[in-house]
C-alpha positions in Angstrom: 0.0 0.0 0.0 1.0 3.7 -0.1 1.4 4.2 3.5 4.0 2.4 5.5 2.0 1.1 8.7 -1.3 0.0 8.2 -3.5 -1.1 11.3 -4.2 -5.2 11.3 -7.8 -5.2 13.5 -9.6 -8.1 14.7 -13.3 -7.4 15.8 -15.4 -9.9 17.5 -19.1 -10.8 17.2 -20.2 -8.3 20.1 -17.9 -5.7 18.6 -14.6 -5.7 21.1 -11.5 -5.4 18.4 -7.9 -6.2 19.0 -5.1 -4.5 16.9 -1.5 -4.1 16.1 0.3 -2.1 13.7 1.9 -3.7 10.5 5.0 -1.4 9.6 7.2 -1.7 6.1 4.6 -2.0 4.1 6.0 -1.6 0.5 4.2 0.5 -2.4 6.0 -1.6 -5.1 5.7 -5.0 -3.8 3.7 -7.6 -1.4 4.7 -8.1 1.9 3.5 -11.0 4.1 3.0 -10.9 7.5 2.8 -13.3 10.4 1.0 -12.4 13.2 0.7 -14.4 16.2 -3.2 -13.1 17.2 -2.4 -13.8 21.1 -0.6 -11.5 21.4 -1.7 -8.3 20.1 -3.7 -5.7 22.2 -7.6 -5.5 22.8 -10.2 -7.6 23.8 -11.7 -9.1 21.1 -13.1 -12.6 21.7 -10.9 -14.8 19.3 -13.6 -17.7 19.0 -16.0 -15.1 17.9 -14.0 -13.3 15.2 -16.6 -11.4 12.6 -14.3 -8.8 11.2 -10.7 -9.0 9.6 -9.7 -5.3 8.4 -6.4 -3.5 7.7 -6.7 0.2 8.3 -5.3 3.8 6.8 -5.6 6.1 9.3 -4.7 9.6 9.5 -6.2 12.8 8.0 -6.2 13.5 4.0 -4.4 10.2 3.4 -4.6 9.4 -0.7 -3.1 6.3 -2.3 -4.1 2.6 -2.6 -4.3 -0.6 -0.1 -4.3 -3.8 -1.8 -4.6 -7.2 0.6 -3.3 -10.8 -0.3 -5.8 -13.3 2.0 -6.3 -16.5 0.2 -3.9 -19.2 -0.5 -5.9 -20.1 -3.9 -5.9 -17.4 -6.5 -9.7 -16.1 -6.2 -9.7 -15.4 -9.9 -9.1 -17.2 -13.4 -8.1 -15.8 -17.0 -8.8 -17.1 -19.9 -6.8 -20.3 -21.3 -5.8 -19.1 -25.0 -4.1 -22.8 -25.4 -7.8 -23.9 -25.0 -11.0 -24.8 -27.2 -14.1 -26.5 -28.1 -11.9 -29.7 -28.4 -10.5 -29.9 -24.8 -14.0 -29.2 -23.1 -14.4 -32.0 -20.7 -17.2 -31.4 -18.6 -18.8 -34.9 -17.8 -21.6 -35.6 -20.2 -22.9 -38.9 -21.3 -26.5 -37.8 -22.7 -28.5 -35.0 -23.2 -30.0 -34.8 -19.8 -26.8 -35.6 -17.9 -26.1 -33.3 -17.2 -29.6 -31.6 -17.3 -28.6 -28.2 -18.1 -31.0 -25.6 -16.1 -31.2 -21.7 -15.2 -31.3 -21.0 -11.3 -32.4 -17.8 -10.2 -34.4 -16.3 -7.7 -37.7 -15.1 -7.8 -37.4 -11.6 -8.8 -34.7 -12.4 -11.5 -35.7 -13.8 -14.8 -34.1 -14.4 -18.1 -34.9 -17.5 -21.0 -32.8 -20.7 -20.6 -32.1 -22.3 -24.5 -30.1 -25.2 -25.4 -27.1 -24.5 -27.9 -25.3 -26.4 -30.3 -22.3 -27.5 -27.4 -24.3 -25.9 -24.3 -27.1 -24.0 -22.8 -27.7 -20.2 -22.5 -29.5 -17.4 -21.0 -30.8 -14.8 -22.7 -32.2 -11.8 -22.0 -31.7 -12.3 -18.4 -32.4 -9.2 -15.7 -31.0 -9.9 -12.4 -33.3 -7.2 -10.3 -32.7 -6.7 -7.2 -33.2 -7.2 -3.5 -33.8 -10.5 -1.1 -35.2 -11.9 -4.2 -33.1 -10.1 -7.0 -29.0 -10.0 -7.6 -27.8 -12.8 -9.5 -28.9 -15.6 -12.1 -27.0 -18.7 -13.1 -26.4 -21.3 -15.9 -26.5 -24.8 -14.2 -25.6 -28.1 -14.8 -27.1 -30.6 -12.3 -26.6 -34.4 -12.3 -28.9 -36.4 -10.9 -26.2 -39.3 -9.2 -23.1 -37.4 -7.7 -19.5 -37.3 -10.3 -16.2 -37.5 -8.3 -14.3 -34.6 -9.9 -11.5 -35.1 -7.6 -8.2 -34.5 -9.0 -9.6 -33.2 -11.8 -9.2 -29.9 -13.9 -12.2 -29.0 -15.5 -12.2 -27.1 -19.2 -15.3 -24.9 -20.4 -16.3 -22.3 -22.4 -18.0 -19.1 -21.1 -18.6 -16.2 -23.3 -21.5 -13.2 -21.8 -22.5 -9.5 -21.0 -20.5 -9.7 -17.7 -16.8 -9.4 -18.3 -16.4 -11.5 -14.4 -18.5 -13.9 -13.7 -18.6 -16.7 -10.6 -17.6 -20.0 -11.2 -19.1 -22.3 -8.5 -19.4 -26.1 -8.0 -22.1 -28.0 -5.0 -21.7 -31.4 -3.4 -24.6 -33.9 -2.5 -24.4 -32.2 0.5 -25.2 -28.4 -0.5 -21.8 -27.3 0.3 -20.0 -25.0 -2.1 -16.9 -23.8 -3.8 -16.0 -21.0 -6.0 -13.7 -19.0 -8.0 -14.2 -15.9 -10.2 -13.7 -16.1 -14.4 -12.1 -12.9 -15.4 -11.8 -11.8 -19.1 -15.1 -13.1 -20.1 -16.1 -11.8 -23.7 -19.4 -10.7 -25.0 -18.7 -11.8 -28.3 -16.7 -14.5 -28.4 -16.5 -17.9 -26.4 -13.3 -17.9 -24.3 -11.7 -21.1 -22.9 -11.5 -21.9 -19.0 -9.1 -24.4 -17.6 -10.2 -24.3 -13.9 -8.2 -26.7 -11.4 -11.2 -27.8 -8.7 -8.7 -28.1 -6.0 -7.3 -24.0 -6.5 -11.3 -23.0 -5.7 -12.0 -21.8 -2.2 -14.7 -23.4 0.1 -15.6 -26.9 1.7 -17.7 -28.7 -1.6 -16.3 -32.2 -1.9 -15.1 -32.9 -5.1 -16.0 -36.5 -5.3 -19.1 -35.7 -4.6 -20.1 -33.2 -6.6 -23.9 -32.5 -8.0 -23.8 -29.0 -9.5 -21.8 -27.0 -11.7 -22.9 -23.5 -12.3 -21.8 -20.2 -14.3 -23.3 -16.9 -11.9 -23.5 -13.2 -12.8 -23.3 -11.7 -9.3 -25.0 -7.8 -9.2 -28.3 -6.3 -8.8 -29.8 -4.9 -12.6 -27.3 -6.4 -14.1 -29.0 -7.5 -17.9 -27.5 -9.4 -20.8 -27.0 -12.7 -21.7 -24.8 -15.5 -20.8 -23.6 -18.8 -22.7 -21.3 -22.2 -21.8 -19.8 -24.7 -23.9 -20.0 -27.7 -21.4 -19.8 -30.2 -24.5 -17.1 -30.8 -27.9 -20.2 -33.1 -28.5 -23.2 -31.5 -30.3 -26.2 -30.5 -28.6 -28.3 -29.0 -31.2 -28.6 -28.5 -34.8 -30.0 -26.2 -37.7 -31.3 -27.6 -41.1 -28.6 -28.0 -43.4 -29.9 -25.4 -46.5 -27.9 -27.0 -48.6 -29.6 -30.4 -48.7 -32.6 -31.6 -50.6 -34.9 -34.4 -50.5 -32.4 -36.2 -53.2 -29.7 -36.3 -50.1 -31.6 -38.3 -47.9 -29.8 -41.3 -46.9 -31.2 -43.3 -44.2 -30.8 -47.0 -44.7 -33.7 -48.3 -46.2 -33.6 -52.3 -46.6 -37.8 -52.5 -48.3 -40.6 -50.9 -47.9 -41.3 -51.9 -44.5 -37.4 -52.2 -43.6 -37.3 -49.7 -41.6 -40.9 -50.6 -40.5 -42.7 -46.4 -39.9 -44.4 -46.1 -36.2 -45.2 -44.1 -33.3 -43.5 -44.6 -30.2 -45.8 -43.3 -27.2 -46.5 -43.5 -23.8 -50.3 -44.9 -23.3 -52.1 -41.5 -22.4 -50.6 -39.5 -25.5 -52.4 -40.4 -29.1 -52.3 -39.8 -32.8 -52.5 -41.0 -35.7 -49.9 -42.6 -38.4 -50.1 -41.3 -42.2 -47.8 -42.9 -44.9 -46.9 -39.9 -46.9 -44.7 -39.8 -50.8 -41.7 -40.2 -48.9 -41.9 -40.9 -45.6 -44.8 -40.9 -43.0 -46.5 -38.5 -40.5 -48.1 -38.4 -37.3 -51.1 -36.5 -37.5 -53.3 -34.5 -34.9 -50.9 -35.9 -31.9 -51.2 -34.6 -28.2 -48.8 -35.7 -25.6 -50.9 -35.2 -23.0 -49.4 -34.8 -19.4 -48.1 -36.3 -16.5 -46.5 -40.1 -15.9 -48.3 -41.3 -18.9 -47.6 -38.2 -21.1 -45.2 -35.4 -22.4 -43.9 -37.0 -25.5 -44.6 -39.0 -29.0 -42.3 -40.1 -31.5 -41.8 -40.9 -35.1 -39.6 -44.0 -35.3 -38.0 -45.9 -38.2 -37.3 -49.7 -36.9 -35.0 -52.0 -37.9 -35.1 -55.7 -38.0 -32.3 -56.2 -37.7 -29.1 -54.1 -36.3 -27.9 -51.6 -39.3 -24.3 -49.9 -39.1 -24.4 -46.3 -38.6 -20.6 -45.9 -37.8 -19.3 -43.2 -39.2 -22.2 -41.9 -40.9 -23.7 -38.4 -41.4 -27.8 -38.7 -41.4 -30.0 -36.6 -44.1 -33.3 -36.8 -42.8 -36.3 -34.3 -43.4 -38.4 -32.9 -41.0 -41.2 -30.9 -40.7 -43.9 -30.0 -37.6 -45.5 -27.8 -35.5 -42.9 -27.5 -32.8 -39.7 -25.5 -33.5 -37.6 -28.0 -31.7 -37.9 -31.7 -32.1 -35.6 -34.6 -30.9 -33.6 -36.9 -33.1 -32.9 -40.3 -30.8 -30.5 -43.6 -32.2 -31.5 -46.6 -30.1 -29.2 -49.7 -30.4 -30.1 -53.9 -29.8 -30.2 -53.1 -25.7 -31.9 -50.4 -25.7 -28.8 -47.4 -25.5 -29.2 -44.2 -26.6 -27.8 -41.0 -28.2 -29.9 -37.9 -29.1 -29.6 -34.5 -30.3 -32.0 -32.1 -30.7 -33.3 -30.7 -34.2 -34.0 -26.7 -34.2 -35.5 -24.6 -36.7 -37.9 -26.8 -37.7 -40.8 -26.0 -40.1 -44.9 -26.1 -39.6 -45.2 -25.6 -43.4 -42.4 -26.4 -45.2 -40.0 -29.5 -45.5 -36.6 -28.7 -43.4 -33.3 -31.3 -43.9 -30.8 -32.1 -41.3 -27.2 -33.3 -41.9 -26.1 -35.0 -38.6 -23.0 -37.0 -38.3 -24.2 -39.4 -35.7 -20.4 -39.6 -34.0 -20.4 -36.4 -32.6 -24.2 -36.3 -30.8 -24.4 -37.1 -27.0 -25.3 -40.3 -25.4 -24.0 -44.4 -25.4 -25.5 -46.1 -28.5 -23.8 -48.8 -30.1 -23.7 -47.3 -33.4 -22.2 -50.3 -35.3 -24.2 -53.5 -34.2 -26.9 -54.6 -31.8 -28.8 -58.2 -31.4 -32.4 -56.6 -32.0 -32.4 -53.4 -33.9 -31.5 -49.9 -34.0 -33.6 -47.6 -34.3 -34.3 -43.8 -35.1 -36.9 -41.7 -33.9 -37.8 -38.2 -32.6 -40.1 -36.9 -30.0 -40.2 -34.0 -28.1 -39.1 -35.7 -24.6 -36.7 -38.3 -24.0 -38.6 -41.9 -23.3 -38.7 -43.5 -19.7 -37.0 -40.3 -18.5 -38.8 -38.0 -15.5 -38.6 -34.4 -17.2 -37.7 -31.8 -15.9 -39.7 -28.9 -14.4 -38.6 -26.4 -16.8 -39.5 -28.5 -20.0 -42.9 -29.9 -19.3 -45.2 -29.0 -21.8 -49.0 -30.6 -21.1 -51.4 -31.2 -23.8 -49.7 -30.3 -26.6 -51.9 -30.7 -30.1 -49.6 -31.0 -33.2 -48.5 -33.0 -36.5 -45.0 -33.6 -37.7 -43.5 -35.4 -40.4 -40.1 -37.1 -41.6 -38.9 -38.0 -44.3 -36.5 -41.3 -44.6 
């Protein structure tokens, strides 16, 4: 700091403080200091310790203070040597993690699923008890042991800091800040979980979470928490003549509707594919999703392939799902899609998220698409009840 004694007090929970005098303090470089709290002057209570504070004092005194009080650096730049490639966030399917926006009441903002993450956009912390901060979440439903592990993300958003924070099983936490943070561009974080302060236990941990801390703060925030992809547009460049999902006969892959036994609708053979018309999924344990599947009689080799397949229905966002012979699976979701016109998707099955055996199985393999994955509970935050629609595909 600019001056060269600074004032180390301790107060206590009733208010008592102790204090001693730190001299040599340099204006170029940090000094540490090791100070034996039994002995230094005052009353403070030192099991009830609530304040830590060094102190300028003396009239008209201008300059700066800086303090050094963690072991662990309380903030991270940037990694330049990192990218989409090295993102290793555990992530075996679409809904583990189940990527979610936690705020509290007064804050809001829309959660959207991107092509190697999630975002928020258009997010408005407020203010107040229930006000102050928002956050992009990733919650796992059984606890990952991260121990020992460094964790590599991407973070790009209106906040140039934001608050990188992991939770055990037990609610306990741990933190560290991500400096450098770009609005327009998605930055690389390599982010040791042992550097972070606080008491979460690493190999149990059920939470990862991207915060902007402030009250009014607006904006929008984004992670890349997969290389894998998440989502995917219609390829413009692709016609119905580049379709190219195996097709053995007519009925090889046989057309259907996978349901659970509250939802209906009805199968249409179309020109070139089939449709399920006048569909609702209904709601509730028997509910919340329908899908257009292609079955296989017997396993077909999708290893290495990139899927054309046409889509078209009444909801913007529809689910593309490969089953394998025991029943594995690996999905990625379709946006952009079309209520009036015929949309095609290129989509190289290696790179979406999930366990199917693409190459062989002892039953079938499938493809299919509904809105909500099968034999899954869904999530609060994409429930949709009674939903009254028609899509299409085109094999």
């Amino acid at each position: 700091g600019t001056e060269g004694t600074v004032k180390l007090e301790l107060t206590d929970s009733l208010g008592n403080k102790s204090d001693i005098y730190l001299t040599g303090v340099s204006s170029t470089a940090m000094q540490y200091y090791a100070v034996n709290v039994s002995s230094i002057l005052g009353n403070a209570n030192l099991a009830q310790v609530k304040n830590v504070t060094v102190v300028v004092e003396g009239d008209n005194k201008i300059g700066n203070l800086a303090i050094d009080y963690m072991k662990n650096s309380s903030t991270i730049p940037p990694d330049p040597t990192k990218s989409l490639i090295n993102v290793n966030i555990p992530a075996t399917d679409i809904f583990v993690p189940s990527p979610m926006m936690i705020n509290p009441s007064s804050a809001t903002g829309t959660m959207v699923r991107t092509d190697h993450g999630m975002a928020i956009t258009g997010y408005n912390t407020s203010s107040g008890v229930n006000g102050g901060w928002i956050g992009s979440d990733l919650n796992y439903t059984l606890a990952q042991n991260l121990s020992g592990t460094t964790i590599v993300m991407g973070v790009q958003g209106t906040e140039g800091t934001l608050r990188f924070e992991i939770t055990d099983a037990s609610g306990n936490k741990s933190s560290i800040y991500l400096t450098g943070v770009s609005s327009s561009s998605m930055q690389y974080y390599s982010i040791d979980l042992s550097k972070l302060s606080g008491n979460a236990n690493l190999s149990s941990v059920k939470d990862i979470a991207v915060i902007v801390e402030g009250d009014n703060k607006t904006g929008n925030i984004a992670i890349n928490y997969t290389p894998k992809t998440i989502t995917t547009a219609n390829d413009p460049t692709k016609t119905g003549g580049d379709v190219n999902i195996p097709i053995n006969s007519l009925t090889d892959p046989a057309p259907g509707v996978f349901k659970p036994t509250a939802v209906i609708g009805t199968l249409t053979l179309t020109t070139y594919g089939f449709a399920i018309n006048n569909y609702d999924t209904k709601s509730g344990v028997n509910g919340g999703w329908i899908g257009a599947n292609l079955g296989y009689a017997t396993s077909t080799d999708l290893t290495g392939k990139t899927l054309i397949i046409g889509v078209k229905g009444t909801e913007g966002t529809v689910k593309l799902e490969l089953t394998d012979s025991l029943g594995n699976k690996s999905d990625i979701y379709l946006t952009g899609v079309s209520s009036t016109a015929m949309q095609y998707y290129a989509v190289n099955v290696s790179s979406i998220l999930g366990n199917a055996n693409l190459a062989t199985g002892r039953c079938k393999s499938s493809v299919s698409k509904s809105l909500f994955p099968r034999n899954h509970k869904i999530p609060w935050y994409q429930q949709r009840d009674c939903k009254r629609r028609r899509y299409a595909i085109w094999p």
